[in-house]
MIROFI-157963 format. One record per residue (C-alpha): residue number from 1; x, y negated, z negated. Coordinates in nm, 4 decimals. Each point is the difference from the previous one (the first is absolute). Layout:
MIROFI-157963
<lopa num="NUM" xx="X" yy="Y" zz="Z"/>
...
//
This chain:
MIROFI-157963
<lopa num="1" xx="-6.3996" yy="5.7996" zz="-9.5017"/>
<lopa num="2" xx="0.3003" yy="0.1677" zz="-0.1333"/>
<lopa num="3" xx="-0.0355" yy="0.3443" zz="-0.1879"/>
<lopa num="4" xx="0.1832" yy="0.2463" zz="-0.1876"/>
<lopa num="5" xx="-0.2838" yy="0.2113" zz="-0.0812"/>
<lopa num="6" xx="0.0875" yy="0.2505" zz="-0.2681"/>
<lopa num="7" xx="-0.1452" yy="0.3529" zz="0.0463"/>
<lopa num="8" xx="0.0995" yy="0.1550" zz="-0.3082"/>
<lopa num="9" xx="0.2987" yy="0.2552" zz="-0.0579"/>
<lopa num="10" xx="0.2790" yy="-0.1572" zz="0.1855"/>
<lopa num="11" xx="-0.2115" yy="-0.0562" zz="0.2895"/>
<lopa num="12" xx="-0.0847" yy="-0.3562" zz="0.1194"/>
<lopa num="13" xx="-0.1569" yy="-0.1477" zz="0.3303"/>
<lopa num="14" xx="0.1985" yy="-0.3102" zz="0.1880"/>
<lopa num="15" xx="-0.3826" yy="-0.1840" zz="0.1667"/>
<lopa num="16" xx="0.1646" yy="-0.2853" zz="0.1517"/>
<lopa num="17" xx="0.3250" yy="-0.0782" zz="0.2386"/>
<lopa num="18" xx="0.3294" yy="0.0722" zz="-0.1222"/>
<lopa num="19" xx="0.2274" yy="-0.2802" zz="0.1257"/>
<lopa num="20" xx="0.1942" yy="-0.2963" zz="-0.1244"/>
<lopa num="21" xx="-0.2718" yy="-0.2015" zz="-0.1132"/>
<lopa num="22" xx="-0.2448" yy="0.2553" zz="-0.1941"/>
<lopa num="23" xx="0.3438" yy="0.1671" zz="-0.1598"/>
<lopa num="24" xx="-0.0189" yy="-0.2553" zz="-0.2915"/>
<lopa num="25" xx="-0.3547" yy="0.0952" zz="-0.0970"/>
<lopa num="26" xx="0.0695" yy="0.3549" zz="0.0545"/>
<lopa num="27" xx="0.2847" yy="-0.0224" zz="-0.2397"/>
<lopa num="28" xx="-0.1710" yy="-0.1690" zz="-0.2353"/>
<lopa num="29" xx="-0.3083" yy="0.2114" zz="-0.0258"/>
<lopa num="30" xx="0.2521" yy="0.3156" zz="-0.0127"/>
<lopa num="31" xx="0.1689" yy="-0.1493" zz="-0.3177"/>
<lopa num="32" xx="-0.3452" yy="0.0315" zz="-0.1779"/>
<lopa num="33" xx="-0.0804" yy="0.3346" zz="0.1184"/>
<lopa num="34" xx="0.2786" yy="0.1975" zz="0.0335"/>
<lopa num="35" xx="0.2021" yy="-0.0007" zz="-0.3480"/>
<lopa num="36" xx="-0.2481" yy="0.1757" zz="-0.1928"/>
<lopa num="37" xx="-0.0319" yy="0.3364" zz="0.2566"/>
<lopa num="38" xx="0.0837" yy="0.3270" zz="-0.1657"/>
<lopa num="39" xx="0.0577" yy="0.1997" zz="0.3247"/>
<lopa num="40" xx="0.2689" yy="0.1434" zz="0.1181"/>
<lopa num="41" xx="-0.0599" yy="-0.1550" zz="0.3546"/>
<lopa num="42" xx="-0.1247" yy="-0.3441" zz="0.1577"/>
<lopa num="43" xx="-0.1280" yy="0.0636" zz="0.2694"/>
<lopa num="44" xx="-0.1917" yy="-0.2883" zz="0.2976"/>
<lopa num="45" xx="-0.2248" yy="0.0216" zz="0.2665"/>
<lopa num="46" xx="0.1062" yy="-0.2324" zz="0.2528"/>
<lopa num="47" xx="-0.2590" yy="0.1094" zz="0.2321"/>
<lopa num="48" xx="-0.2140" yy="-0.3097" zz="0.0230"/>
<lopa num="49" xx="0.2904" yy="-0.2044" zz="0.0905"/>
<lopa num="50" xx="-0.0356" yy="-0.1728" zz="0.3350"/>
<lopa num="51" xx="0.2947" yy="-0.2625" zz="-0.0205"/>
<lopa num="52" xx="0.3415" yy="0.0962" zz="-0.1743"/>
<lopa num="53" xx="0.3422" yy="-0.1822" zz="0.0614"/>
<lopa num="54" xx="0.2936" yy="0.0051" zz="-0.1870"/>
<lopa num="55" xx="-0.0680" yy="-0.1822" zz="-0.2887"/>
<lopa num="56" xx="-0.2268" yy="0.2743" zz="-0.0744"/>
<lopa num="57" xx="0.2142" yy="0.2527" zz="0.0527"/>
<lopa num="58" xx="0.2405" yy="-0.1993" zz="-0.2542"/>
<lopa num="59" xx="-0.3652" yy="0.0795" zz="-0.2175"/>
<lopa num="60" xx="0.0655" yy="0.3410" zz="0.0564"/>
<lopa num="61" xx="0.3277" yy="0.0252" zz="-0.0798"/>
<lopa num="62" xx="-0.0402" yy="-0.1590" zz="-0.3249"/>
<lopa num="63" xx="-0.2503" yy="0.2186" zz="-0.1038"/>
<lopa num="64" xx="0.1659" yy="0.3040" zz="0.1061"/>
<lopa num="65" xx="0.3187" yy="-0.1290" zz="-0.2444"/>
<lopa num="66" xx="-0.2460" yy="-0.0890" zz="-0.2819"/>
<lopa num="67" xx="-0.1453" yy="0.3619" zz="0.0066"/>
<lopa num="68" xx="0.3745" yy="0.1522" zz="0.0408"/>
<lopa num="69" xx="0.1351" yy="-0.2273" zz="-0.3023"/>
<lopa num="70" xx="-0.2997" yy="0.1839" zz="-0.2004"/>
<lopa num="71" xx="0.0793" yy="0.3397" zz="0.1285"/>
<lopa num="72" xx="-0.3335" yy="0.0150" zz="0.1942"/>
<lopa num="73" xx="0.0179" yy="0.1202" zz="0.3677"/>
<lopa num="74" xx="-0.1333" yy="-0.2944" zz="0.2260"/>
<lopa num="75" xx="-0.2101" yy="0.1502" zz="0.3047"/>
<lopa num="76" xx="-0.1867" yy="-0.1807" zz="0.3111"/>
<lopa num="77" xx="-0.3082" yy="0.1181" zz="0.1895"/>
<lopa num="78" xx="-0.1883" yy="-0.1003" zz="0.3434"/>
<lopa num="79" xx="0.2605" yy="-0.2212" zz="0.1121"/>
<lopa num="80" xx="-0.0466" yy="-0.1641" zz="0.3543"/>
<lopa num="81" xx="0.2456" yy="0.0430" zz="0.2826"/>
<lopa num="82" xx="0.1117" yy="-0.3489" zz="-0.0675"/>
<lopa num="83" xx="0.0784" yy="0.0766" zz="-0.3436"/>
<lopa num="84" xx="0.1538" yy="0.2915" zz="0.0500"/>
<lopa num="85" xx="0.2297" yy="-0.1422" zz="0.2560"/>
<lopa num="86" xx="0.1043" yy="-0.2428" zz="-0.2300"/>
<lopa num="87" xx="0.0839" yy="0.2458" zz="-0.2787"/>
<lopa num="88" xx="0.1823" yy="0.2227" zz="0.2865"/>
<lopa num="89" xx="0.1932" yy="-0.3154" zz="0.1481"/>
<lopa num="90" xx="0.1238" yy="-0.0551" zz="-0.3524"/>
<lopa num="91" xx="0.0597" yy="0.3400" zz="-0.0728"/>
<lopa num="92" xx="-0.2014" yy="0.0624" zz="-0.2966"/>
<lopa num="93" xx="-0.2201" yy="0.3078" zz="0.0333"/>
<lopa num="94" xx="0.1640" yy="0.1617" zz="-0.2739"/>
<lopa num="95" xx="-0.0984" yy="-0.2457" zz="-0.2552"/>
<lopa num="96" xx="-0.3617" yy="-0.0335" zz="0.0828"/>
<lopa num="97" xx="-0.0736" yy="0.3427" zz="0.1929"/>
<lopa num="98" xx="0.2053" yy="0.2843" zz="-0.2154"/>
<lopa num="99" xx="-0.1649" yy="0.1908" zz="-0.2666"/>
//
């Protein structure tokens, strides 16, 4: 099952893979939850993620500019090594990992 499971505030829970194939659904569900937050931060756990690929990080990325174009900061918590390799590789710990 894909989920973007809000947890109120900013804060929201990714409960499924993040790759190329659950990235639709994932956007999707994000265009229903996200416009109406208030806080000055979104922020996702991507702690129960067990399979990411680059089509998720595209996800990522997209929701990082969303929150930017908004003036919200974007954050990222309990990545995996693979994920974090990926955003290293691709040189984007700044936009997912400053505060």
């Amino acid at each position: 099952m894909v989920e973007l499971q809000s947890l109120g505030n900013g804060n929201f829970r990714i409960g499924s893979d993040l790759t190329i194939s659950t990235a639709p659904e994932l956007w999707a569900q994000s265009r229903k939850i996200f416009p109406p937050i208030e806080a000055e931060a979104i922020s996702i756990d991507v702690s129960n993620v067990v399979q990411v690929d680059s089509g998720g990080l595209a996800l990522l990325v997209a929701w990082a500019r969303w929150a930017n174009f908004r003036n919200k900061q974007f954050h990222l918590h309990g990545s995996s090594d693979k994920l974090t390799v990926l955003i290293e590789n691709n040189q984007l710990e700044k936009l997912f990992y400053s505060s």
